[in-house]
Residue, then its C-alpha position, 0 to 999 in steps of 0.5 A: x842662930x840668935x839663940x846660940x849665944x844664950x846657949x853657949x853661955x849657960x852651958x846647955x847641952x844639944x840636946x836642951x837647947x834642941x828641946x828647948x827649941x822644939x817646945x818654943x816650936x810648938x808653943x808657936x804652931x799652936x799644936x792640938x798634941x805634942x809627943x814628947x818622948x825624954x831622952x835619958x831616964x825621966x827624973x832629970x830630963x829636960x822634958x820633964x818640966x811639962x805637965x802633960x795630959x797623961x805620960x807612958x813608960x815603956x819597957x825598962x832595959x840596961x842602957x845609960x848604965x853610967x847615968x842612971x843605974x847598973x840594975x833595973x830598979x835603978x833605972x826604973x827609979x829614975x824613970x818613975x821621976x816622970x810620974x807626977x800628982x793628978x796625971x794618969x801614967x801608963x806601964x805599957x809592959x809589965x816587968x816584975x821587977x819594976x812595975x811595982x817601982x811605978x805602982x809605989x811612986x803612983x800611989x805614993x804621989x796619988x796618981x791612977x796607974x794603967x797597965x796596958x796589957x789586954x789592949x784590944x789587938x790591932x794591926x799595924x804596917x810595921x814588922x815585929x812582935x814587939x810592936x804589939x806592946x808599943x801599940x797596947x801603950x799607945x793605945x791606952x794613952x789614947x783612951x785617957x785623952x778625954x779632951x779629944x775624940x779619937x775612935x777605934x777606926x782612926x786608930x786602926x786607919x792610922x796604925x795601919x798607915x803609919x809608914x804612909x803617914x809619917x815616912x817613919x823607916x828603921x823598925x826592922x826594915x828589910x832593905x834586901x833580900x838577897x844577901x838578907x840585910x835588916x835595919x832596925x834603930x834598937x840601940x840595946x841588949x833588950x832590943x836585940x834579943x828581940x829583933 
């Protein structure tokens, strides 16, 4: 509540003075890492006045259409504005049509780009497919953060314990089986045809 004045007066969406918050949080807590995943696009987010240790871009789909473009390239566009000189950034899937949208902007700017294809296959307690390509863009993360040691069996350990770990529920939980009923958080077209 004391930050609540300075919001209101300056006009700051929820979702800046949440990220706001959250920044000032963990700045406090001293935290070793902090996932920070942008919440519309790239370029214009407010996450994006970090300078992190590395960045990733997921698949790109047509959500946000209003705010960020009607076609892929588009989108792509705006979520290459996450790229930045000197710090790696990993394409965890690649799309013909915006992986080289990524590639130009990396070289453009001189920074190295991952695809992250190929990854070693791990196993992991969350259902679907689809995570695999979640997985081989983590994973690839992990092995750019040079600063910490982090080995293959903590990863296996973690990604085998994820639900354990973190209470995470809505990636194609089965919540009965009898007249089957799915919970899933996609909030696309992409992520329905996957589900």
């Amino acid at each position: 509540t004391k930050h609540i004045e300075f919001f209101e007066n300056n006009k700051i969406s929820f979702f800046e003075m949440t990220v706001a918050m959250a920044f000032d949080y963990f700045a406090k807590s001293n935290v070793d890492i902090a996932i920070i995943e942008t919440g519309l696009g790239g370029r214009l987010d407010s996450t994006n006045i970090l300078n992190p240790l590395v960045s990733l871009i997921t698949n790109s789909g047509l959500d946000h259409k209003e705010f960020l473009g009607n076609n892929l390239k588009d989108i792509a566009s705006e979520k290459a504005g996450i790229i930045k000189k000197d710090i790696p950034i990993v394409i965890s899937e690649f799309q013909k049509e915006t992986y080289p949208i990524f590639e130009n902007k990396a070289q453009k700017i001189g920074t190295d780009i991952f695809l992250a294809d190929n990854q070693k296959k791990f196993k992991t307690d969350l259902s679907g497919d689809f995570q695999i390509k979640n997985i081989n863009g983590v994973v690839k993360v992990i092995s750019l953060l040079k600063s910490f040691s982090i080995s293959n069996n903590d990863i296996e350990n973690g990604l085998l314990n994820i639900k354990k770990n973190t209470g995470l529920v809505g990636r194609l939980q089965i919540l009965k089986e009898s007249p089957k009923v799915i919970c899933d958080v996609g909030h696309n077209l992409e992520a329905f045809q996957v589900i």
